[in-house]
C-alpha positions as CSV (number, residue, x, y, z in Angstrom):
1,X,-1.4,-21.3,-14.8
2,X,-2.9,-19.0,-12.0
3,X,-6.1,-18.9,-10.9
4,X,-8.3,-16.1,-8.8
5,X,-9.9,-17.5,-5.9
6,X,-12.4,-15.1,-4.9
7,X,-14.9,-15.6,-2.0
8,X,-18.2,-13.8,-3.1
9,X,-20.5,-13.7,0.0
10,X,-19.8,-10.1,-0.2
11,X,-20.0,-9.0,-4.1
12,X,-17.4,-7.9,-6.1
13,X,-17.3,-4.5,-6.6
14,X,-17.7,-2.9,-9.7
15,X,-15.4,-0.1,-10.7
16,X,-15.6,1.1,-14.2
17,X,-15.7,-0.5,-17.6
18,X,-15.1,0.6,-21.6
19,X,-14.1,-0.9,-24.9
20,X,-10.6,0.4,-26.4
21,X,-10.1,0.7,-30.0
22,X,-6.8,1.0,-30.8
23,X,-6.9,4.6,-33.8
24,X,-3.2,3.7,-34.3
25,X,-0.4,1.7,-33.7
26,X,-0.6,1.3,-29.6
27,X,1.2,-0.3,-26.9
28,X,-0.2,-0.5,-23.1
29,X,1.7,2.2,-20.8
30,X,3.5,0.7,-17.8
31,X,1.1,0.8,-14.4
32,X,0.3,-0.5,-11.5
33,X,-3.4,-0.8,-9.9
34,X,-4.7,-1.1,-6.9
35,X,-7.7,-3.1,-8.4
36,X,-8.2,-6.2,-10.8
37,X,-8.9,-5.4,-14.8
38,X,-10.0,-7.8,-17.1
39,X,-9.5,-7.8,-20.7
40,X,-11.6,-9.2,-23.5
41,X,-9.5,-9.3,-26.6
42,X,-12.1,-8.7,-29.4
43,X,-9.0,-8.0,-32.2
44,X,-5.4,-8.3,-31.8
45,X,-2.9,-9.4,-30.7
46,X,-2.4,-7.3,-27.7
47,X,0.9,-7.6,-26.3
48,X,0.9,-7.3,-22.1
49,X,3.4,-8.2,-19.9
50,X,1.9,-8.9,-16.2
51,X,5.5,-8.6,-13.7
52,X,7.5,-11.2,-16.0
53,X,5.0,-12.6,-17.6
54,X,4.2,-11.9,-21.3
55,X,0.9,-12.5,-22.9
56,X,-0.1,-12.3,-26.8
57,X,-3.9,-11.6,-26.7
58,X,-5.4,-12.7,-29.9
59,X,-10.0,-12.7,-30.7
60,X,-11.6,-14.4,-27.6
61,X,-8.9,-14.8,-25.2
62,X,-9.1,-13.2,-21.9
63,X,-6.1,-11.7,-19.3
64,X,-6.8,-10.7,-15.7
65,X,-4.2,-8.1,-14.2
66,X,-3.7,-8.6,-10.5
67,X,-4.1,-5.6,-7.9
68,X,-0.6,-4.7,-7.7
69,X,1.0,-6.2,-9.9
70,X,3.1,-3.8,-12.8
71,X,1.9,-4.4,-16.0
72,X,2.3,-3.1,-19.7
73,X,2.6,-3.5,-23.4
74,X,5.7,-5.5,-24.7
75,X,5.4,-4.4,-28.3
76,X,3.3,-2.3,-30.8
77,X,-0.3,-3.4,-31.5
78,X,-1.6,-2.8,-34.8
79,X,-4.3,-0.2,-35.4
80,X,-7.9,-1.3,-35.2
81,X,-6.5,-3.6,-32.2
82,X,-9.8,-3.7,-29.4
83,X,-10.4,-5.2,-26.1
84,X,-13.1,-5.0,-23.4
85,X,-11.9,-3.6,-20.2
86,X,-13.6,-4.0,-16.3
87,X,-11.8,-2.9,-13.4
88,X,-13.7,-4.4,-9.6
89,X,-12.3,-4.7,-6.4
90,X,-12.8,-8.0,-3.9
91,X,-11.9,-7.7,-0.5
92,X,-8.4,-8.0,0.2
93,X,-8.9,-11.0,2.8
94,X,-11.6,-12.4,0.3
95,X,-9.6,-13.7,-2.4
96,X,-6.0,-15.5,-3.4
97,X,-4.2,-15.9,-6.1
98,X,-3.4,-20.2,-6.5
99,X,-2.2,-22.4,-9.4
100,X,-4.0,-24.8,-11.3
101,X,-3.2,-27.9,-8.9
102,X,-4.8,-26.2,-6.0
103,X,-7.5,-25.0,-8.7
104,X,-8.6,-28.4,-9.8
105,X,-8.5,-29.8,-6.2
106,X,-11.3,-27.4,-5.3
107,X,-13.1,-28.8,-8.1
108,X,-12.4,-31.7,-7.6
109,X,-13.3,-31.8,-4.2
110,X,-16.9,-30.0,-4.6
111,X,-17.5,-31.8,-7.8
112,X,-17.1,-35.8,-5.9
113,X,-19.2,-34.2,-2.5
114,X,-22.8,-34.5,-3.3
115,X,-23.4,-31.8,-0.7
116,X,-21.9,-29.0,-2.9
117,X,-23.6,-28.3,-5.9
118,X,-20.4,-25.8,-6.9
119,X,-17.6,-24.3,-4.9
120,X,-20.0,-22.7,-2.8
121,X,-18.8,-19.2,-2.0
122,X,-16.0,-19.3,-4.1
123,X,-15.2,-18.6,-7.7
124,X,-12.4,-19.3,-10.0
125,X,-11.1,-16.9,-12.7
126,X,-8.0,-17.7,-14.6
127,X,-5.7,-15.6,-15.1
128,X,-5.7,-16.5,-18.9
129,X,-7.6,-18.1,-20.8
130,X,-7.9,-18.3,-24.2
131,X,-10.2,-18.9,-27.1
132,X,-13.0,-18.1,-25.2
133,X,-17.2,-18.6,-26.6
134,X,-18.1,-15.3,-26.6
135,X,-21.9,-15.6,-27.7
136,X,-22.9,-15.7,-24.2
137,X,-20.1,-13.2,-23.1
138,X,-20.8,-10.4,-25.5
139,X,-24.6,-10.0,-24.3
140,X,-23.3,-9.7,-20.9
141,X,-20.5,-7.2,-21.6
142,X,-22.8,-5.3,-23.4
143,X,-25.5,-4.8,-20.6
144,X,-22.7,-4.6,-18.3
145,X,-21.8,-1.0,-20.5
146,X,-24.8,-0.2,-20.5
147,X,-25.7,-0.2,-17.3
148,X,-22.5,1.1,-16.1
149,X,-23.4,4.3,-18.8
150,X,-26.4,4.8,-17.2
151,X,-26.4,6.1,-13.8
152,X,-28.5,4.0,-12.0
153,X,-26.9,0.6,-11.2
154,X,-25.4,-0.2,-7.8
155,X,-21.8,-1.0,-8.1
């Protein structure tokens, strides 16, 4: 598993954001970003492949799509199929992508040193995760639309 390292003295920034609903039967075109997207499956599965990676999104699991990185649907999604979606960008020398070893060494580390109450700086997104609690999530996401409907929020 992959992790996002990001450094976040200087925010992320936020580029846009929406919830997709799929009217019919739907598969993810083929693309490549220049940003990071992450996806909130809400009903699936969603099928994404991520360079050779494949990924079945089913309720509460979460994929983030690297900058760069080609990514698209491997097979049909049913109709009704939805997912939250939020593109941001991070400073190119601000964040790397590592694996879980490295991941939980950086815990690890700042957890057993009783001058860090975190990883300071730093966060650490997987690159999937699933079965997420969304109670806390959902609130978020939704002020998170709603502020990025409204045309007064700094990105």
């Amino acid at each position: 598993m992959s992790y996002l390292k990001a450094n976040i003295i200087k925010p992320l920034t936020f580029v846009s954001a929406g919830h997709f609903t799929a009217d019919n039967s739907w598969q993810h075109i083929e693309r490549n970003i220049d940003n990071f997207e992450i996806i909130i499956c809400t009903r699936g599965p969603v099928y994404i492949q991520q360079d050779l990676d494949r990924y079945v999104l089913n309720e509460q699991d979460l994929l983030l799509l690297l900058p760069g990185s080609v990514h698209k649907g491997f097979a049909a999604s049913e109709k009704g199929t939805s997912f939250y979606w939020f593109h941001f960008d991070c400073e190119e020398q601000a964040y790397r992508v590592i694996d879980r070893r490295e991941a939980e060494s950086e815990i690890s580390l700042y957890q057993n040193n009783p001058f860090f109450g975190g990883l300071g700086a730093d966060v650490l997104l997987p690159v999937y995760l699933e079965k997420m609690h969304l109670d806390r999530i959902s609130i978020l996401v939704h002020q998170l639309l709603h502020l990025s409907q409204s045309h007064y929020y700094t990105k």
